[in-house]
Backbone as CSV, one residue per row, in Angstrom:
resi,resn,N_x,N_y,N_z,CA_x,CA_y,CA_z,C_x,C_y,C_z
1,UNK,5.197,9.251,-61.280,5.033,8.945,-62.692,6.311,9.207,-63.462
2,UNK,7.050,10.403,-63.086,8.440,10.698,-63.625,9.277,10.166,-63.686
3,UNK,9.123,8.845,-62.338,10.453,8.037,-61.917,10.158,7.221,-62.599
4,UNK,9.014,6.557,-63.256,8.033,5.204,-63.530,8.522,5.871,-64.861
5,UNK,8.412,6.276,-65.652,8.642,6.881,-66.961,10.001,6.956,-67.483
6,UNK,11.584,7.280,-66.207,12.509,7.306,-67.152,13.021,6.400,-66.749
7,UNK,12.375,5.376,-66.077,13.352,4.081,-65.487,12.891,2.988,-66.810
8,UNK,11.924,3.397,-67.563,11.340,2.651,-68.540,12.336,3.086,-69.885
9,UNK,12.624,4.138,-70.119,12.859,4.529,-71.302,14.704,4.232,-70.778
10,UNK,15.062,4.225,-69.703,16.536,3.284,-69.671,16.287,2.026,-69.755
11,UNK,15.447,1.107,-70.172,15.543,-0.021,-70.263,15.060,-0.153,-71.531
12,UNK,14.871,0.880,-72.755,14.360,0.870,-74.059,15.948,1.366,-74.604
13,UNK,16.520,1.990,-73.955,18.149,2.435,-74.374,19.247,1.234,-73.699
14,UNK,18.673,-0.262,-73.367,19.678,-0.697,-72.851,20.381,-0.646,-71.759
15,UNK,19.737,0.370,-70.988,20.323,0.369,-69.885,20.007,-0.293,-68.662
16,UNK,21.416,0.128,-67.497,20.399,-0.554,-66.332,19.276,-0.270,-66.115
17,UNK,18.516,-1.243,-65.461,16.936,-0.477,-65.269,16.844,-0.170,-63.598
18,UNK,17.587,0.196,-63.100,16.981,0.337,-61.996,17.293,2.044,-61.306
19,UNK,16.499,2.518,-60.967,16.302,4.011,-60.616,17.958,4.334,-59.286
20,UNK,18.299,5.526,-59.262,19.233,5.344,-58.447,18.827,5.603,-56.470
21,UNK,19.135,4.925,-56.102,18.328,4.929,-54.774,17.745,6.188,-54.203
22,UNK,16.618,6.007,-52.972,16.359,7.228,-52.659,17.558,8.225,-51.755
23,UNK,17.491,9.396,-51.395,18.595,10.049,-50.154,18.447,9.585,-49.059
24,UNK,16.848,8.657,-48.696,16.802,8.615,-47.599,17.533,7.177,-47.379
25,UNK,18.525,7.381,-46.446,19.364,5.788,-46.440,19.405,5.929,-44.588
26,UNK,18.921,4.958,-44.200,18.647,4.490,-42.890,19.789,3.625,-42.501
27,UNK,20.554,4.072,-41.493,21.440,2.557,-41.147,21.562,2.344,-39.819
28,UNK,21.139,1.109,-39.424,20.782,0.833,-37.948,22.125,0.034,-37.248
29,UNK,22.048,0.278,-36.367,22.879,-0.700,-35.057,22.246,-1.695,-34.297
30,UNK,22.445,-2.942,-34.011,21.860,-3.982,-33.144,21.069,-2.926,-31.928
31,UNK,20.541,-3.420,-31.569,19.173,-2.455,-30.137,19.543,-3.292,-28.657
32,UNK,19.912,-4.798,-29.353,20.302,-6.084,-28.791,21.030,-6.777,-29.484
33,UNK,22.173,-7.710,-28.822,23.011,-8.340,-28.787,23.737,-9.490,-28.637
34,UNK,24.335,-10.507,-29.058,24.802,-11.450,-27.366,25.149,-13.063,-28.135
35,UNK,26.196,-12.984,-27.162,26.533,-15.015,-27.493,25.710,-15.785,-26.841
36,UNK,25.537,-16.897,-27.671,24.732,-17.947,-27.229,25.523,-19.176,-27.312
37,UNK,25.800,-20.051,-26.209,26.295,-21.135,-25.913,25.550,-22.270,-25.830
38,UNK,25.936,-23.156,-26.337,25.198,-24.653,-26.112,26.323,-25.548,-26.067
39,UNK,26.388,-26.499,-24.789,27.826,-27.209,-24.660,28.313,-26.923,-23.510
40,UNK,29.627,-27.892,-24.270,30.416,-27.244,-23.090,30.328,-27.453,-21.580
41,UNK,30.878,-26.892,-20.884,30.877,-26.810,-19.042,29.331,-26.156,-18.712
42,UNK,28.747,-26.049,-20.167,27.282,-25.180,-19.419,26.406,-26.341,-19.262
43,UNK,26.464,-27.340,-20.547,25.420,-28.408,-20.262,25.776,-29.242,-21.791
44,UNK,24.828,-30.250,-22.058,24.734,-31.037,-23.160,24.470,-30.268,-24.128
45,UNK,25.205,-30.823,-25.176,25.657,-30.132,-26.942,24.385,-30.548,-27.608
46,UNK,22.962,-29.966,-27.261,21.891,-30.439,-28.052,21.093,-29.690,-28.652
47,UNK,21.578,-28.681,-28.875,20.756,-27.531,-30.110,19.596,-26.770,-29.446
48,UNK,20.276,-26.772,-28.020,19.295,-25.502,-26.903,20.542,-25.180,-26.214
49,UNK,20.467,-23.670,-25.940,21.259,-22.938,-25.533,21.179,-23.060,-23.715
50,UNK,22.467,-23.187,-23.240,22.496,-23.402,-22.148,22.759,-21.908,-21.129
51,UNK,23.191,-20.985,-22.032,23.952,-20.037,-21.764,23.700,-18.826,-22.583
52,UNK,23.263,-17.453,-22.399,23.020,-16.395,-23.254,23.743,-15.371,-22.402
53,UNK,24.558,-14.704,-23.748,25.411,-13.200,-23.655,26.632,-13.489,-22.688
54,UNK,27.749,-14.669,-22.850,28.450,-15.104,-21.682,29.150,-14.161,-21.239
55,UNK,30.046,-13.803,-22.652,30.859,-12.914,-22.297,31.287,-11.906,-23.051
56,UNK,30.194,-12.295,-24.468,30.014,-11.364,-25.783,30.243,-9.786,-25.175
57,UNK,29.750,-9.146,-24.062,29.214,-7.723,-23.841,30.905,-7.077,-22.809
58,UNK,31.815,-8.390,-23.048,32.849,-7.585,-21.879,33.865,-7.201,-23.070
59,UNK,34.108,-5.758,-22.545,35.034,-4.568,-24.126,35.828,-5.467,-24.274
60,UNK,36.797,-6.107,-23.749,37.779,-6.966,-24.390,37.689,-8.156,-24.729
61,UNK,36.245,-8.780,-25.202,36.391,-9.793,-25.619,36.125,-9.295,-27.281
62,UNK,36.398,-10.337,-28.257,36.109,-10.524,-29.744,35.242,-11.895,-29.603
63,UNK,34.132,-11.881,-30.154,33.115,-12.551,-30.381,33.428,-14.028,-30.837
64,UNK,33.185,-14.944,-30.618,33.402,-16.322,-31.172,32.067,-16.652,-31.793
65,UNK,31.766,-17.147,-33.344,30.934,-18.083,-34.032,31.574,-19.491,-33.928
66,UNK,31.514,-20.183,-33.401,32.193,-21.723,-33.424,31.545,-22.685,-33.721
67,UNK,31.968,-23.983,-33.505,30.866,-25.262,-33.657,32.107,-26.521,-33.638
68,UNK,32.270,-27.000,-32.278,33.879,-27.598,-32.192,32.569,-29.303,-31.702
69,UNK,33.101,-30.280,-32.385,32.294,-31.637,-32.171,33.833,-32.288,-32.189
70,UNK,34.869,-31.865,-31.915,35.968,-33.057,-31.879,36.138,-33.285,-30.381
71,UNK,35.926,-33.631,-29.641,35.691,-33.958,-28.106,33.941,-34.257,-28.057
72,UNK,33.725,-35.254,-28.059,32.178,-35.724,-27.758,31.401,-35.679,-26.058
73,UNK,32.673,-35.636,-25.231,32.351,-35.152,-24.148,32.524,-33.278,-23.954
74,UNK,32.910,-32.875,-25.091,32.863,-31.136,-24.275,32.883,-30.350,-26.022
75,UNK,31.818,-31.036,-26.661,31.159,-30.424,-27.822,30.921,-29.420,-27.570
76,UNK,30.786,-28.374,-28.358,30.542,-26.726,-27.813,29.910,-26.294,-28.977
77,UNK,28.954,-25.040,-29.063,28.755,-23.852,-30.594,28.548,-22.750,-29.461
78,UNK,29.058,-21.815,-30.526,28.805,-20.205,-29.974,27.826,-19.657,-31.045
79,UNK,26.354,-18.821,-31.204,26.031,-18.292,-31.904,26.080,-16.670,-31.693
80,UNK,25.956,-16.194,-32.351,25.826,-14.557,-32.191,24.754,-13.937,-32.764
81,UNK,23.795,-13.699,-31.885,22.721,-12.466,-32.367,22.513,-11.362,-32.439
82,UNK,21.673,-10.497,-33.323,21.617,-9.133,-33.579,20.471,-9.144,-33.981
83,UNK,19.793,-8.058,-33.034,18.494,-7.465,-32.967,17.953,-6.205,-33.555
84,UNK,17.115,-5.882,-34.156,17.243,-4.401,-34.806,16.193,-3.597,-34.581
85,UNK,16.169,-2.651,-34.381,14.730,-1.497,-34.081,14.510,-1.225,-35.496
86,UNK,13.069,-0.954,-35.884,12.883,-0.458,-37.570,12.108,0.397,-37.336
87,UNK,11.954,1.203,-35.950,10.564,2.171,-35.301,10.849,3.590,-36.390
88,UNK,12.294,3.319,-36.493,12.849,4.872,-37.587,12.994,4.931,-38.521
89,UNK,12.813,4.021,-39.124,12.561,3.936,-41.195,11.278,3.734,-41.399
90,UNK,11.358,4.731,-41.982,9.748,5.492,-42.449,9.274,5.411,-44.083
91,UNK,10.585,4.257,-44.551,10.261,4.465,-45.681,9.286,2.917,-46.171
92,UNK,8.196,3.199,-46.815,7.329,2.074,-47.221,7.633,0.846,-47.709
93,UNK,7.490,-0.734,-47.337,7.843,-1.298,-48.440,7.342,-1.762,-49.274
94,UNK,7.823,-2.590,-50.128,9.125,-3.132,-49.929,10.400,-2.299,-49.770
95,UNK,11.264,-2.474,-49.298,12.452,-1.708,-49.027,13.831,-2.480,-49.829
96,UNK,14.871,-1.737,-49.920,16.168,-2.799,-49.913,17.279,-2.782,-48.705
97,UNK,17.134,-3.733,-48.386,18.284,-3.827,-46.871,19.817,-4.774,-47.145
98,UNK,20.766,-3.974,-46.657,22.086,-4.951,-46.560,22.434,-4.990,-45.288
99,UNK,22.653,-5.925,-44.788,23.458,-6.414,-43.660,25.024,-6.625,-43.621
100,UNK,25.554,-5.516,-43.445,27.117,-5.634,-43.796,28.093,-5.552,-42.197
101,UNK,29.111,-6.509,-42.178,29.622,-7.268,-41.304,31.130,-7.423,-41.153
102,UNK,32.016,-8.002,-40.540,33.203,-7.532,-40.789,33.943,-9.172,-39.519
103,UNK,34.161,-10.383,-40.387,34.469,-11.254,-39.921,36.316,-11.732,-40.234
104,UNK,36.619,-12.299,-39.319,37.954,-12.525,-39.484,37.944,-13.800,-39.086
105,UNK,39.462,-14.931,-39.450,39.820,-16.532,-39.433,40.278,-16.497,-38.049
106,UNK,39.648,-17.655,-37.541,41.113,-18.104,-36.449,42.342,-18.367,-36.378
107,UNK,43.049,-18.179,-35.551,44.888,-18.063,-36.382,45.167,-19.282,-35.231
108,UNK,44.543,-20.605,-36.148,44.752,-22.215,-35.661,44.928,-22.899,-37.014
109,UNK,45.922,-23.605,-37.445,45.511,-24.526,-37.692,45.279,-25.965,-37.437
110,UNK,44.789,-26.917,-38.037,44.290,-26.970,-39.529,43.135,-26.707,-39.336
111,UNK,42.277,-25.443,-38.742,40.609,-25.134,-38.627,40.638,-25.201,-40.408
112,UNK,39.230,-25.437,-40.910,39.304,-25.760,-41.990,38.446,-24.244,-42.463
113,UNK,38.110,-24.074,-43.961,37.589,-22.404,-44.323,36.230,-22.836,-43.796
114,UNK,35.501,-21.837,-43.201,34.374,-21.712,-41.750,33.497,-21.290,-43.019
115,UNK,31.952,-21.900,-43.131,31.012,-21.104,-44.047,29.841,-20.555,-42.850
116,UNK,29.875,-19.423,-42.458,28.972,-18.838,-41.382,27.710,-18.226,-42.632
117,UNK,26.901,-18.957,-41.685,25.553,-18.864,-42.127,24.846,-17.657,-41.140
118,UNK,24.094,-16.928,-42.454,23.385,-15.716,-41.762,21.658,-16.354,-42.029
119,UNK,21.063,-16.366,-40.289,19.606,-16.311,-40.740,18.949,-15.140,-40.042
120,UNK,18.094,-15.303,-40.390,16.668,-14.158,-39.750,16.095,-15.343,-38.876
121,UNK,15.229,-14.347,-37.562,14.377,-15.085,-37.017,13.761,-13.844,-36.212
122,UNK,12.155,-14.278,-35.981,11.471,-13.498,-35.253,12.080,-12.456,-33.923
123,UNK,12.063,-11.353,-33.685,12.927,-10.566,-32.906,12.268,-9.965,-31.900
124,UNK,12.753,-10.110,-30.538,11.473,-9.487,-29.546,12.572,-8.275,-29.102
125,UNK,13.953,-7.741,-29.119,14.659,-7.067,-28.450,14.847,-7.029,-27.197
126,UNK,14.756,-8.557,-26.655,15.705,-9.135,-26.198,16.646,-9.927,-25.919
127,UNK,17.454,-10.120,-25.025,18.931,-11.309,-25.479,18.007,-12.536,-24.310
128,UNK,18.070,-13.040,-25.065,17.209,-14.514,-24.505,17.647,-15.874,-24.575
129,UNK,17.811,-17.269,-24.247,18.198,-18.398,-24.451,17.097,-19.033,-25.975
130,UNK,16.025,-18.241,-25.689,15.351,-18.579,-26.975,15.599,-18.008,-28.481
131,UNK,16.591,-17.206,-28.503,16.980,-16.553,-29.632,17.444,-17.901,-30.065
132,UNK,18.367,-18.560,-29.452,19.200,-20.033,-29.697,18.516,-20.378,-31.277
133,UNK,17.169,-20.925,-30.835,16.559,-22.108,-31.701,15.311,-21.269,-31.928
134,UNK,14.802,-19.679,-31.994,13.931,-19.401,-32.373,13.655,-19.712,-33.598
135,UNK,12.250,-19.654,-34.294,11.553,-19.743,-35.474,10.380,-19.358,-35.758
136,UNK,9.817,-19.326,-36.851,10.661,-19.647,-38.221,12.156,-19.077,-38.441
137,UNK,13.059,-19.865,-38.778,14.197,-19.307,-38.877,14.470,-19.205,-40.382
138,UNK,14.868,-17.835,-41.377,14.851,-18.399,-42.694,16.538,-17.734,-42.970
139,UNK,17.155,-18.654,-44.003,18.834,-18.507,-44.395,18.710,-17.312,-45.213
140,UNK,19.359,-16.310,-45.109,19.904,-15.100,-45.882,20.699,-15.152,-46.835
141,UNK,22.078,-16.137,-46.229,23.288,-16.122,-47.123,23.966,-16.533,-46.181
142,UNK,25.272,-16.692,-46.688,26.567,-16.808,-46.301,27.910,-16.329,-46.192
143,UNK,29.047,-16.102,-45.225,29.761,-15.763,-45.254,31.330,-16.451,-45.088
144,UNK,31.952,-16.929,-46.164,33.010,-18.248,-45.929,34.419,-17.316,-45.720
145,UNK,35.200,-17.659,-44.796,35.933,-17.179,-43.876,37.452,-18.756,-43.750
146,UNK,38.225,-17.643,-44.016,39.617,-18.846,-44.170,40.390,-18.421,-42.655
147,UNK,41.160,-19.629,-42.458,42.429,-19.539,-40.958,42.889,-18.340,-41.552
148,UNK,43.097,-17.580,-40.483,44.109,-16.447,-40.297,43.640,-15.311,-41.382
149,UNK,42.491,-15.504,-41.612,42.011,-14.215,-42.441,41.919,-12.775,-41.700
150,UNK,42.418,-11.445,-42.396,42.162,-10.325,-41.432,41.216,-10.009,-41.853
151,UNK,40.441,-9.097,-40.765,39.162,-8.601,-40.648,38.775,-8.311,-42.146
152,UNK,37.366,-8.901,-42.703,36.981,-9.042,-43.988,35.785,-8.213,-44.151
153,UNK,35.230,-7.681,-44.921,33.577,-6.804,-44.935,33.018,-8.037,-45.582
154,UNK,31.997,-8.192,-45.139,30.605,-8.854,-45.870,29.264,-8.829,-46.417
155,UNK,28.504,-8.367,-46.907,27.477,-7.762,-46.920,26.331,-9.113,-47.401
156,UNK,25.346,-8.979,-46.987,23.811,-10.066,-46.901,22.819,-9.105,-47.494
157,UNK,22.525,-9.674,-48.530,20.976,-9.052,-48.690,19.988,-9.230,-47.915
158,UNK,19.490,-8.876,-47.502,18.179,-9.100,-46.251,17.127,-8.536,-46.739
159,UNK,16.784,-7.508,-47.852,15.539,-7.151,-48.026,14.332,-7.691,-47.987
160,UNK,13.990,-8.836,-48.074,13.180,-9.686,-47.836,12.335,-9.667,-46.687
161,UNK,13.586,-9.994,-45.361,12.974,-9.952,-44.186,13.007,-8.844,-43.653
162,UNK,13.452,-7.827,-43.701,13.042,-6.281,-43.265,12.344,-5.977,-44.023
163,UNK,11.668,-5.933,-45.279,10.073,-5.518,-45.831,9.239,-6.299,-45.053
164,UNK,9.589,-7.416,-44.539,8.296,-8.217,-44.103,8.385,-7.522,-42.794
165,UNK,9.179,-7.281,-41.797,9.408,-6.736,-40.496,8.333,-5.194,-40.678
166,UNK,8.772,-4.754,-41.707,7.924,-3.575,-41.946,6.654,-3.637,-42.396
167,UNK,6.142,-4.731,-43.018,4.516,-4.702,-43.702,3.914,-5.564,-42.107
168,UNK,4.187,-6.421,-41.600,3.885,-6.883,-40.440,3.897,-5.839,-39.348
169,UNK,4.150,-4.333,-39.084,4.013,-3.744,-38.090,4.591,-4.176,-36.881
170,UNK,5.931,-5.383,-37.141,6.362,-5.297,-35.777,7.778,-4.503,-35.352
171,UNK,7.887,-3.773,-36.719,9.347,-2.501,-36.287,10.452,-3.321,-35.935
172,UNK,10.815,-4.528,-36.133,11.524,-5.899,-35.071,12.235,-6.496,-36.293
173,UNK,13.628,-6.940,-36.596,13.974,-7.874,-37.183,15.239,-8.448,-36.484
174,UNK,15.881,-9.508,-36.229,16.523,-9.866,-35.872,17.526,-11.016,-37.074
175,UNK,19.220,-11.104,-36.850,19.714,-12.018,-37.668,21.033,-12.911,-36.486
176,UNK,20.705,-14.135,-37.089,21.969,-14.997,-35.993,22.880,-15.608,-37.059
177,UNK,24.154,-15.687,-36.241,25.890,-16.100,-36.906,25.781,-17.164,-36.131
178,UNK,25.701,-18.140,-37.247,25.818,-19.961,-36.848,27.085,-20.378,-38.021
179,UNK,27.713,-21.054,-37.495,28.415,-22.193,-38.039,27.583,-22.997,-39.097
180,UNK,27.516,-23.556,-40.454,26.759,-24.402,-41.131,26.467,-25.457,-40.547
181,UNK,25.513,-25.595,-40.046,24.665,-26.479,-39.123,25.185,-27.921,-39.804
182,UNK,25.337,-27.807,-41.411,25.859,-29.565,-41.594,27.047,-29.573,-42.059
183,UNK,27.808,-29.065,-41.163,29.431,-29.087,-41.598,30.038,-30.260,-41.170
184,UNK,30.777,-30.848,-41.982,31.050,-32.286,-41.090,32.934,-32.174,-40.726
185,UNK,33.020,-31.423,-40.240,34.445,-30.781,-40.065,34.404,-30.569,-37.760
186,UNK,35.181,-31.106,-37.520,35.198,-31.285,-36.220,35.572,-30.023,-35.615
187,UNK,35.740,-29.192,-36.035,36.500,-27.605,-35.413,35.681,-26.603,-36.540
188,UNK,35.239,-25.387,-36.176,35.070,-24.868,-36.979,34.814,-23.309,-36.178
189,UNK,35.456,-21.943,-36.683,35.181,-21.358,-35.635,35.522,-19.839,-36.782
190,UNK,34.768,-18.890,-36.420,35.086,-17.622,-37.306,34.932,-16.510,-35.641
191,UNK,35.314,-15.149,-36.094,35.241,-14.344,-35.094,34.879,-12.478,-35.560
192,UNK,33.852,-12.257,-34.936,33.433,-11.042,-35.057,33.735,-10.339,-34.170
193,UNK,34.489,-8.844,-34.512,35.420,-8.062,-33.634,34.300,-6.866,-33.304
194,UNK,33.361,-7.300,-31.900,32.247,-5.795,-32.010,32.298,-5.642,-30.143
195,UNK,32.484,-4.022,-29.854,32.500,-3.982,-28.851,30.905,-3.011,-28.405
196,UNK,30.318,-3.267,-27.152,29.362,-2.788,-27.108,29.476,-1.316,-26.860
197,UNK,30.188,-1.110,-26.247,31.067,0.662,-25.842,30.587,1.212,-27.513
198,UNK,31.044,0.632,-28.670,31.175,1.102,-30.223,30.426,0.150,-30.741
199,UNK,28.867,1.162,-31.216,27.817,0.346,-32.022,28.493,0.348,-33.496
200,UNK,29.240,1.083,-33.767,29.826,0.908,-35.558,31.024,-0.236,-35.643
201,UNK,30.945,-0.878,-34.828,31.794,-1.897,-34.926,31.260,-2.979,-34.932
202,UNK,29.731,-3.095,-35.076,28.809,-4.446,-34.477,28.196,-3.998,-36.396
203,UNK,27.535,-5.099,-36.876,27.058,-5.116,-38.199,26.103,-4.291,-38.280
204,UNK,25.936,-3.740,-39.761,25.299,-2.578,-39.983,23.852,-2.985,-41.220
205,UNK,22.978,-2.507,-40.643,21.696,-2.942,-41.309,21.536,-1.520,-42.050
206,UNK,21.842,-1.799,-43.340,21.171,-0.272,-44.241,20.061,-0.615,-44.993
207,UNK,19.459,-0.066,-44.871,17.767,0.467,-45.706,17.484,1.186,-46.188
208,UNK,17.096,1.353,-47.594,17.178,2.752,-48.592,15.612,1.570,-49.715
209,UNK,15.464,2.798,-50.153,14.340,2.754,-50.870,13.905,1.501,-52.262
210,UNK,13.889,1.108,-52.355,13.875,-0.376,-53.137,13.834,0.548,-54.579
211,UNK,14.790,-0.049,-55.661,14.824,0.229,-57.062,13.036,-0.155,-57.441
212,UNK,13.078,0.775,-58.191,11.510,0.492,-59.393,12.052,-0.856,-60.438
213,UNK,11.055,-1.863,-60.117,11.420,-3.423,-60.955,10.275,-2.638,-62.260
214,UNK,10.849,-3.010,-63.566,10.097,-2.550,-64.553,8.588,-3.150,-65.268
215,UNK,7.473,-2.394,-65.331,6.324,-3.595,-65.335,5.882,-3.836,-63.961
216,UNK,6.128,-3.336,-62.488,5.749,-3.605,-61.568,4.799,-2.192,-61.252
217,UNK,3.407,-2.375,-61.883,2.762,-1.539,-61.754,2.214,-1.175,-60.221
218,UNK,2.404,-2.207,-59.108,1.513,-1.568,-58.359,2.358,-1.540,-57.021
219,UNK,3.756,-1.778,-57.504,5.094,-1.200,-56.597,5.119,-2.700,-55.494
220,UNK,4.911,-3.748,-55.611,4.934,-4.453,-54.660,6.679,-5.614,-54.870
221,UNK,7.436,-5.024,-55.178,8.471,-5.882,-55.690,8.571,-6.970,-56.500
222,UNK,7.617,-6.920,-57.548,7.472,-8.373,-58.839,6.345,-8.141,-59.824
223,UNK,6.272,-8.918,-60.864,5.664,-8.653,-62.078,5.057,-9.668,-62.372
224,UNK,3.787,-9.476,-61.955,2.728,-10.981,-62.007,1.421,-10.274,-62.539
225,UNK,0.172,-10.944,-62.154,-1.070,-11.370,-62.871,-2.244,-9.931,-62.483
226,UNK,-1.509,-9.649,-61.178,-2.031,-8.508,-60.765,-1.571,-7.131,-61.147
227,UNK,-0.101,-7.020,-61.861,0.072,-5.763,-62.685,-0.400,-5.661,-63.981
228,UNK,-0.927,-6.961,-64.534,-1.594,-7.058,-65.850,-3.131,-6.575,-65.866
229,UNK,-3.752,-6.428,-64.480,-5.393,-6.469,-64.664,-5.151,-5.423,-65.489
230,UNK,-4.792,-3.956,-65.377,-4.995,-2.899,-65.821,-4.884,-2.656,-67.268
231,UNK,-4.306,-3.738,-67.784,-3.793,-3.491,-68.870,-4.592,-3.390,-70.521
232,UNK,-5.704,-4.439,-70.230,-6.681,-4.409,-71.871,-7.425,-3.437,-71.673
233,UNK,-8.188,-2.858,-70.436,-8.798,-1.451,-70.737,-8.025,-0.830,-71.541
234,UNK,-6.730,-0.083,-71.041,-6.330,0.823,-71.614,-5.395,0.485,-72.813
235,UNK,-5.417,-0.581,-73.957,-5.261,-0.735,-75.046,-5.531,0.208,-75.657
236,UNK,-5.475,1.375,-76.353,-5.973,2.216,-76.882,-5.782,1.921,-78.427
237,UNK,-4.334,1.303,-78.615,-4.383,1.165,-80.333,-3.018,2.133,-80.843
238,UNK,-2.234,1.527,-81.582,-1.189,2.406,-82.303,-2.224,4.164,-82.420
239,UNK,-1.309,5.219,-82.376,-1.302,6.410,-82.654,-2.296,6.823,-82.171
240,UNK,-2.972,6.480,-80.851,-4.135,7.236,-80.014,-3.645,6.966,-78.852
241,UNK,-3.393,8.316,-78.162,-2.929,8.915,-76.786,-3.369,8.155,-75.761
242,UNK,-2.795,7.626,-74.950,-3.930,6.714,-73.854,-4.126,8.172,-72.940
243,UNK,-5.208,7.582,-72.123,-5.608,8.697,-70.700,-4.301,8.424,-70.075
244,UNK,-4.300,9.843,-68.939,-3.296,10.029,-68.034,-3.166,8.386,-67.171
245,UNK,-4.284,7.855,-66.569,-4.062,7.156,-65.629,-3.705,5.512,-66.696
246,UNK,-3.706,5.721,-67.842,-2.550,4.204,-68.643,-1.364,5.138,-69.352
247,UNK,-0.828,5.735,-69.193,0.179,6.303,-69.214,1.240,5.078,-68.815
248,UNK,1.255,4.703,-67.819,1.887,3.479,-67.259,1.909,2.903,-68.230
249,UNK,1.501,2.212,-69.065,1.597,1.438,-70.068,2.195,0.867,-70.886
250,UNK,2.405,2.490,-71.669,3.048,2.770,-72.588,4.649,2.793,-72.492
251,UNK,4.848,1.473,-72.689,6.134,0.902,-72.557,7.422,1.927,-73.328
252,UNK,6.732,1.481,-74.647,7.800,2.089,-75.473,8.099,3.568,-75.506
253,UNK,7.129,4.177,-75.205,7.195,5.817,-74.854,6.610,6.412,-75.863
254,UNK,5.436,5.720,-77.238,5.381,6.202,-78.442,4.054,7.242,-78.315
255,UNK,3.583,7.184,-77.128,2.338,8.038,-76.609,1.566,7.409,-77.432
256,UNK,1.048,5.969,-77.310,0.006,4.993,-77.530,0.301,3.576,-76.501
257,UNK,-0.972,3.150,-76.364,-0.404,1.281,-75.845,-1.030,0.903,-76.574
258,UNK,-0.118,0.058,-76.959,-0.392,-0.748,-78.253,0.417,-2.276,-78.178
259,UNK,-0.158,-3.279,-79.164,0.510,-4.287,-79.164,1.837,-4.314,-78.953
260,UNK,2.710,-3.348,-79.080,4.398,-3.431,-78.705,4.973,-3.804,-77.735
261,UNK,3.756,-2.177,-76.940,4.222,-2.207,-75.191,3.021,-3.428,-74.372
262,UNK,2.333,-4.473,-75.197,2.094,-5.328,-74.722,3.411,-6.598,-74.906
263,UNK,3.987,-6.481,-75.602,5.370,-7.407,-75.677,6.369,-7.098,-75.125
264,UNK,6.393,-5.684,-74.785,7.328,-5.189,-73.698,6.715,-5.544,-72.507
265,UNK,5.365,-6.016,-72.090,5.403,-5.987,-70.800,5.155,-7.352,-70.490
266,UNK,5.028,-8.328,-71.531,5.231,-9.249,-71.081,6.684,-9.947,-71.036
267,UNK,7.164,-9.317,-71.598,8.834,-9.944,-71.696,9.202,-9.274,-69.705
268,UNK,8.743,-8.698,-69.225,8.859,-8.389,-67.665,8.104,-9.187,-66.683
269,UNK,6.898,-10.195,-67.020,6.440,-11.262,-66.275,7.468,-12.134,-66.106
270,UNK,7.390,-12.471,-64.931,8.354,-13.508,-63.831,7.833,-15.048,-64.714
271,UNK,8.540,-15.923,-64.984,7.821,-16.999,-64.980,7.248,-17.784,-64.210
């Protein structure tokens, strides 16, 4: 109620509204790993992987994301997956997760600037040919990457699909590094520097406690039809105390709910 109370009265002073995260900050390492090939000397360039983990897992290689269509006989893509355990974040969601990453350019030119696309897809923790083209596959974001760039940080919001990994009970999320599937550029290639010997060198999934959204009475990350049921009971009326349990309410902090903190709380419905 304490946190619900002064995250309200910073957003009556203008301020940011969002609470400052919890201590508990979770940050995971891939569980699983691995390049995925389609092309090439392995087989036909047709959006099934011919080839999983070629050579992603040997210490001296650096990872290739590619997607080369200028040779129609020896078309190639490299994808890169990352698998995640969530058996150790204990914290409820919704959650907030970043996926932060550390990509560098190929030192070719004229490769043109690479937009590597981050998705999610169902995660079993293991390196499989079906990671390739698993689904539902849904887009996160992006990461655009120039020739000869040095090693860059990136960070993806992912909260989305790690709350769902967590309300689904399967402890499992997984994300793949593709090339923009409709790039119409004949070369295209970025490179992730992660050795398996060193999990802090492979992308880092952090998870910490999701900010309080204001008006989100029943903590589910949004402000809809179902944080309003509660609300005309406990109307109480300018200058009469509501009960402890509409306390929530009382937007403005005037120890009443009243028509005000009904305009305060609808100015927090989503449209």
């Amino acid at each position: 109620m304490m946190k619900r109370i002064c995250a309200l009265a910073m957003v009556m002073l203008g301020m940011a509204a969002t609470l400052p995260v919890s201590a508990a900050t979770f940050t995971l390492y891939p569980a699983k790993d691995g390049t995925l090939v389609d092309g090439g000397v392995f087989g036909p360039f047709d959006g099934v992987a011919d080839d999983a983990d070629w050579y992603f897992n040997q210490s001296s290689y650096e990872g290739s994301i590619s997607r080369s269509t200028a040779s129609p006989t020896n078309s190639i893509e490299h994808r890169v997956t990352w698998e995640y355990n969530l058996s150790t974040v204990t914290l409820p969601p919704p959650v907030s997760a970043t996926l932060r990453f550390n990509l560098r350019g190929a030192s070719i030119f004229p490769f043109p600037d690479v937009d590597v696309h981050v998705y999610a897809y169902p995660a079993d923790l293991a390196e499989s040919l079906s990671d390739f083209s698993a689904t539902p596959a849904t887009f996160q974001g992006l990461a655009t990457v120039v020739p000869f760039q040095p090693a860059t940080t990136y960070t993806v919001d992912v909260s989305a699909a790690v709350s769902a990994a967590l309300s689904s009970g399967t402890d499992k999320v997984a994300f793949r590094f593709q090339i923009d599937p409709n790039t119409t550029a004949p070369a295209n290639q970025a490179f992730v520097d992660a050795l398996d010997a060193e999990p802090a060198t492979k992308p880092a999934l952090l998870v910490v406690e999701a900010p309080h959204v204001p008006g989100d009475i029943d903590d589910d990350g949004d402000v809809d039809a179902e944080d309003f049921l509660g609300f005309p009971p406990c109307m109480s009326g300018p200058n009469t105390p509501p009960t402890p349990e509409c306390d929530i309410y009382d937007f403005d902090l005037d120890d009443d709910v009243d028509l005000a903190d009904y305009a305060a709380f609808q100015s927090y419905i989503a449209p």
